[in-house]
Structures are given as C-alpha cells and as structure tokens.
C-alpha positions as CSV (number, residue, x, y, z in Angstrom):
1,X,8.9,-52.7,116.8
2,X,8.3,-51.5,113.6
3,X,11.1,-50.2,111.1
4,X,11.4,-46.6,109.8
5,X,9.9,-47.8,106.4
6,X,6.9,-49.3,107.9
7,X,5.8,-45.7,108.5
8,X,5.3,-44.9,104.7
9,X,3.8,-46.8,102.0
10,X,7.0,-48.6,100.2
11,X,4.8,-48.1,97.1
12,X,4.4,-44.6,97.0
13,X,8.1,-43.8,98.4
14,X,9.1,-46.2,95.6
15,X,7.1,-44.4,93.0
16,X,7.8,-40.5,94.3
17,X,11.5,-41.3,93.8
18,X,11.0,-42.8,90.5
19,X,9.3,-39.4,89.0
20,X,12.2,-37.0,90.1
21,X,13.1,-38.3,86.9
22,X,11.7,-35.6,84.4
23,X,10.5,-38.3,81.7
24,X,9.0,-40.1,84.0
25,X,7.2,-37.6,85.3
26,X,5.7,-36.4,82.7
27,X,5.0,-39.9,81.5
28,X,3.0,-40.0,84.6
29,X,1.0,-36.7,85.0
30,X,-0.1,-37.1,81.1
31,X,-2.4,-39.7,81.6
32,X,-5.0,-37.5,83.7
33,X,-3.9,-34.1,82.5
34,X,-6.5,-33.9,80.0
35,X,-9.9,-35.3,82.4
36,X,-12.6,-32.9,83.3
37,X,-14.2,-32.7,86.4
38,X,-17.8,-31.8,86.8
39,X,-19.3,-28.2,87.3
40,X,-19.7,-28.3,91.1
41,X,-16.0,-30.0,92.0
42,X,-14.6,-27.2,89.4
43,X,-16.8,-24.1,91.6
44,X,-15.9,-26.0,94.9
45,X,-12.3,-26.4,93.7
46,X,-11.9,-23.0,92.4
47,X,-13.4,-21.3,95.5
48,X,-11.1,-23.3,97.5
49,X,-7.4,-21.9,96.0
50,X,-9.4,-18.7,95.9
51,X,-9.5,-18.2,99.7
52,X,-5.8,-19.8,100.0
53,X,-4.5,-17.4,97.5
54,X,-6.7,-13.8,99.4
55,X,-5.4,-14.8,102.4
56,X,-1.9,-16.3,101.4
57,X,-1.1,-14.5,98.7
58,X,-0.8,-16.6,95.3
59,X,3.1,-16.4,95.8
60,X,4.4,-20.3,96.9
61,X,6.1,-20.0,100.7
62,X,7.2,-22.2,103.1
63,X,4.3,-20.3,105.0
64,X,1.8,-20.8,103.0
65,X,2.5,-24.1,102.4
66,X,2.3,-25.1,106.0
67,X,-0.9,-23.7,105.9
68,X,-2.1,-25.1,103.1
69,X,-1.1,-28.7,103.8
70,X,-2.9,-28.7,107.1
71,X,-6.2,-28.8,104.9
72,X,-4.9,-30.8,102.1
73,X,-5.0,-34.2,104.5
74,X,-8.9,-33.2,105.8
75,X,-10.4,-35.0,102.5
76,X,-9.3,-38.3,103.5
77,X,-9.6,-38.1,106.6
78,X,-13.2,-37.4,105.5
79,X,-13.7,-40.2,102.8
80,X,-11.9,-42.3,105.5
81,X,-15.0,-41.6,107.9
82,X,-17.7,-42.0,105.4
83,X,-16.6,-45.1,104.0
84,X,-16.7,-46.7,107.4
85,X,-20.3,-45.3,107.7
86,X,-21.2,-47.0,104.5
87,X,-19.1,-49.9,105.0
88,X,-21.5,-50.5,108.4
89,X,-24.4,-50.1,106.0
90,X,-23.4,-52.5,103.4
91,X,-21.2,-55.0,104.9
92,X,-23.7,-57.8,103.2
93,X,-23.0,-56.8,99.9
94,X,-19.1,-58.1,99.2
95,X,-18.4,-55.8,95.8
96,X,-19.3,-52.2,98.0
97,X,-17.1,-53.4,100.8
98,X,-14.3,-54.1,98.9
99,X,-14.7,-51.0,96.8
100,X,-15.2,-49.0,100.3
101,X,-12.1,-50.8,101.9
102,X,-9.9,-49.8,99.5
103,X,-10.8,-46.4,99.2
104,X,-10.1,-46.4,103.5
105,X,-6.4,-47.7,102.4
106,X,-5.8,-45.1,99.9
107,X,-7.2,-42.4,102.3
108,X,-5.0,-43.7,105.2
109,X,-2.0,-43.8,103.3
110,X,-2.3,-40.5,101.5
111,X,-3.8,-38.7,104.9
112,X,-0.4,-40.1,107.0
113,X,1.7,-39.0,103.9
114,X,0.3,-35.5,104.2
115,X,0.6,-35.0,107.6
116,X,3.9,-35.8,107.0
117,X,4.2,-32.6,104.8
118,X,2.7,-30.8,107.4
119,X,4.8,-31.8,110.0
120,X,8.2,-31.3,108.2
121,X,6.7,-27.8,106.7
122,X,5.7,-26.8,109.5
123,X,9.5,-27.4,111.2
124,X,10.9,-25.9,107.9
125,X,8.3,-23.0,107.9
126,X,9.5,-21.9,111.8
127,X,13.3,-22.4,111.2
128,X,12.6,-19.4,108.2
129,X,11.0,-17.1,110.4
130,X,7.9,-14.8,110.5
131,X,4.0,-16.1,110.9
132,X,1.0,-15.3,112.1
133,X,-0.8,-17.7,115.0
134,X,-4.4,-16.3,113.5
135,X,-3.3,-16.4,109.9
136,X,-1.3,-19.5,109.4
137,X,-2.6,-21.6,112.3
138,X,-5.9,-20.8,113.8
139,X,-7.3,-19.9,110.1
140,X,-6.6,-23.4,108.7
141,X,-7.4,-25.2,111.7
142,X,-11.3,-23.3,111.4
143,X,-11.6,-24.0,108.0
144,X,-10.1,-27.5,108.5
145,X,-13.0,-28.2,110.5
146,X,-15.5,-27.1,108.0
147,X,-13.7,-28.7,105.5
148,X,-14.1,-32.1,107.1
149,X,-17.6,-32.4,107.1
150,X,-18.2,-30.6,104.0
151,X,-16.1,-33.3,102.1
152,X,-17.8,-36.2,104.0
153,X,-21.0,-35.1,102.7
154,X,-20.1,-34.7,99.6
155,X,-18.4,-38.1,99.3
156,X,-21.7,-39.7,101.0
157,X,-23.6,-37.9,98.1
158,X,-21.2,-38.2,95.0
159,X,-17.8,-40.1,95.8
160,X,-16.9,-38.9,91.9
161,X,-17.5,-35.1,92.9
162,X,-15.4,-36.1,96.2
163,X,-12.7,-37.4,94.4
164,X,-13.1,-34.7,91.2
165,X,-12.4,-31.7,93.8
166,X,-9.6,-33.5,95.4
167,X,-7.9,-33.4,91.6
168,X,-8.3,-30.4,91.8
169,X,-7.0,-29.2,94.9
170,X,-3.9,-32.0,94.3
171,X,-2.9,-30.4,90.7
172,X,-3.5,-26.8,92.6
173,X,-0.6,-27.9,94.8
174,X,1.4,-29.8,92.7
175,X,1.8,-26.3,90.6
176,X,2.2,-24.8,93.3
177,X,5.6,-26.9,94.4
178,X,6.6,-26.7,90.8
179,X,6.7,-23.3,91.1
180,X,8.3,-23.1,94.4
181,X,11.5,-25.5,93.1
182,X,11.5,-23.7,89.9
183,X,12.1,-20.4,91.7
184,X,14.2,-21.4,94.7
185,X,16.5,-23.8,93.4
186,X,20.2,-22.9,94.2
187,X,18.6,-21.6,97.7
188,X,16.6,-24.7,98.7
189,X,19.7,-27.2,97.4
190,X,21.9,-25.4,99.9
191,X,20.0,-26.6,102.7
192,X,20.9,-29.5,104.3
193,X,17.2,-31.8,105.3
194,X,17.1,-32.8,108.7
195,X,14.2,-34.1,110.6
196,X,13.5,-36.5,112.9
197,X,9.9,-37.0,111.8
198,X,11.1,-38.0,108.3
199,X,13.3,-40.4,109.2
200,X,10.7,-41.7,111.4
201,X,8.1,-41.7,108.6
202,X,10.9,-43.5,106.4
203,X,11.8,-41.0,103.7
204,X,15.1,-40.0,102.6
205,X,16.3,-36.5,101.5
206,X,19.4,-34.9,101.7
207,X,18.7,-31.0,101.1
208,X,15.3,-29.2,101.2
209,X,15.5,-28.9,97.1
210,X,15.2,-32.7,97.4
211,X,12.3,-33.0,100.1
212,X,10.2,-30.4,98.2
213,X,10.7,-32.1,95.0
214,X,9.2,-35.4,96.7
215,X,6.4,-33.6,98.3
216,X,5.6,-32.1,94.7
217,X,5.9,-36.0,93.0
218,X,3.0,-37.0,96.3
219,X,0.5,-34.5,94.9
220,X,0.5,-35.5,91.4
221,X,0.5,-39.4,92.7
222,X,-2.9,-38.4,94.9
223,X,-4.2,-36.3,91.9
224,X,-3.9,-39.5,89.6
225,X,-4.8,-41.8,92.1
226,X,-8.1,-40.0,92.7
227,X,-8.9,-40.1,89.4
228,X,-8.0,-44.1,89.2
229,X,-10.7,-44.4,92.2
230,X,-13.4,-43.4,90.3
231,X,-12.3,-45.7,87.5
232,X,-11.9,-48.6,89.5
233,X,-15.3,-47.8,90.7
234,X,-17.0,-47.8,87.7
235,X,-15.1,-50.9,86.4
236,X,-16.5,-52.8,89.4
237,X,-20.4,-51.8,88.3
238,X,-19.8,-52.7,85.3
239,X,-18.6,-56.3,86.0
C-alpha cells in the first residue's frame, strides 16, 4: 500500500511550496521569462487562449478554470504517447531513449498533477454553483480530443514547437491564477480546503487561497520545465 505522498512527485510538492515565497518566485519565473518561442507555437498558442477566452470569457472563474484544466493535461498525455512510439523506433540508440524516457517521466508527473487540478476544480467549481454541461464539459472534452492528436503530431514533427506552445499555454494559466488570487483574496482565504482527492494525491492546503496559490506555483514549474526539456535536449546532441 502506497502512502498519500507517493501520489505526487515529492519534488515538485517540495518545490511548489518553496515559491509561495514571493522572492523565490520570482527568482524562479525570471530565468525563462525572457525566451521566445517560434512563429508557429506563438500562432498555435495564441489561437488557443483565444477560443478559451470567446467562450469563457477572459475573466478567471472557478468555471473556467475547470474547463480549462481539463485541456491543460492533454499535451502530455500526448508527448507521453509519442515518445513511446519513438522509443519503439529507437530503442538501439541509448542517448534517444534516455532523452525520450525522461521526457515520459516529466509528462507522467505533470499530466497526474493536472488532473489533480481538474479534479479538485471541478469539486470546487460545483460547490460555487452555475455551469453549463455543453459549455464547460462537453466543449473541453471535444476539443480535448482534438487537442490530443494535434499535440502528438506536433511533438513527432518538432518536440521544441511541442514544448514552445506548452510555455505558452502554462504562462497563459499561470497569469491567469495570478489574477484570480490577486482579485479574490480575503474571499478564497475564508474557505476552508477540503478534499479527499488531495489528500489522496498528497498535497496539503488549508483554505482555497492556499490550494490556488499552489496550483499557480505548478504552472510556472511546467512552463520552466518545458523550456529545460528542450535544453537538455540540445545539450545531449551536442555531447
């Protein structure tokens, strides 16, 4: 039987806690704020929080967040699949697998950690009243499924455009949190966190001002990390 912890990356729990501390943060963000995608991550990326803002509104919500987090998690689920497609083609050659394998760890550990969001948003998102099945369920779920295969294309193609967009899409959300704590402090530190899924996934937050804030430090950890992947990457062709 596993523990509560096992659930979660000890890592990344370690590290999300460590940047609710404002320095830190910032410490942390500043290294890829300044890195520029290419021209068809930035078209894809700004097509993509053009749909989720016409049909969401651009206005952070627990609705729309519920939404949106259900297609946040498709990328890696995506890169997951295609790296085991390549890793079937090059299993001979020791340098792609390991590059491939550790791209699979990154994308399991982020895509659990997200549906995590999704899960505990989702609870949050129904205790708060309103929705729309169409809007904020079947909607996602449609475009979830394009999503998927769009992104494992594109990583099969160019695994730097995969990981450019997902930069993208990450510091879109990570905003978007910001925004959300910034404007609903005193009302989201009033609310006590409970959830049964997050203690199962092994993550510890007493009000919904502190879950949030987590959730927030995630994105900018998946943002940075996505750009480290493609450094990584490039740092193992070179040697």
């Amino acid at each position: 039987m596993r523990s509560d912890m096992e659930h979660a990356d000890p890592k990344g729990e370690e590290l999300a806690h460590t940047l609710k501390d404002e320095a830190e943060l910032l410490a942390f963000k500043s290294k890829y704020d300044g890195y520029k995608p290419g021209i068809v991550p930035r078209i894809l990326g700004s097509l993509l929080v053009f749909c989720g803002d016409a049909v969401y509104g651009k206005k952070p919500s627990y609705l729309k967040f519920r939404a949106v987090e259900v297609i946040a998690r498709i990328p890696y689920h995506s890169w997951e699949s295609a790296a085991f497609t390549l890793l079937t083609l090059f299993f001979m050659n020791e340098k792609k697998a390991l590059a491939l394998s550790n791209v699979s760890w990154f994308a399991r550990m982020a895509s659990d950690n997200e549906t995590m969001h999704v899960v505990v948003i989702s609870q949050l998102a129904h205790k708060a009243g309103g929705g729309n099945w169409f809007v904020h369920t079947l909607i996602p779920m449609v475009f979830a499924f394009f999503y998927f295969w769009a992104a494992y294309w594109l990583y099969l193609f160019s695994h730097k455009a995969a990981f450019e967009l997902n930069y993208l899409f990450e510091q879109h959300a990570f905003d978007q949190y910001s925004e959300f704590l910034k404007t609903n402090e005193a009302d989201l530190k009033s609310k006590k966190m409970e959830s049964d899924y997050l203690a199962w996934y092994g993550r510890k937050a007493e009000t919904e001002y502190d879950f949030f804030m987590l959730v927030r430090n995630d994105e900018i950890i998946h943002r940075n990390n996505s750009i480290a992947h493609i450094e990584e990457r490039a740092a193992m062709k070179a040697g």
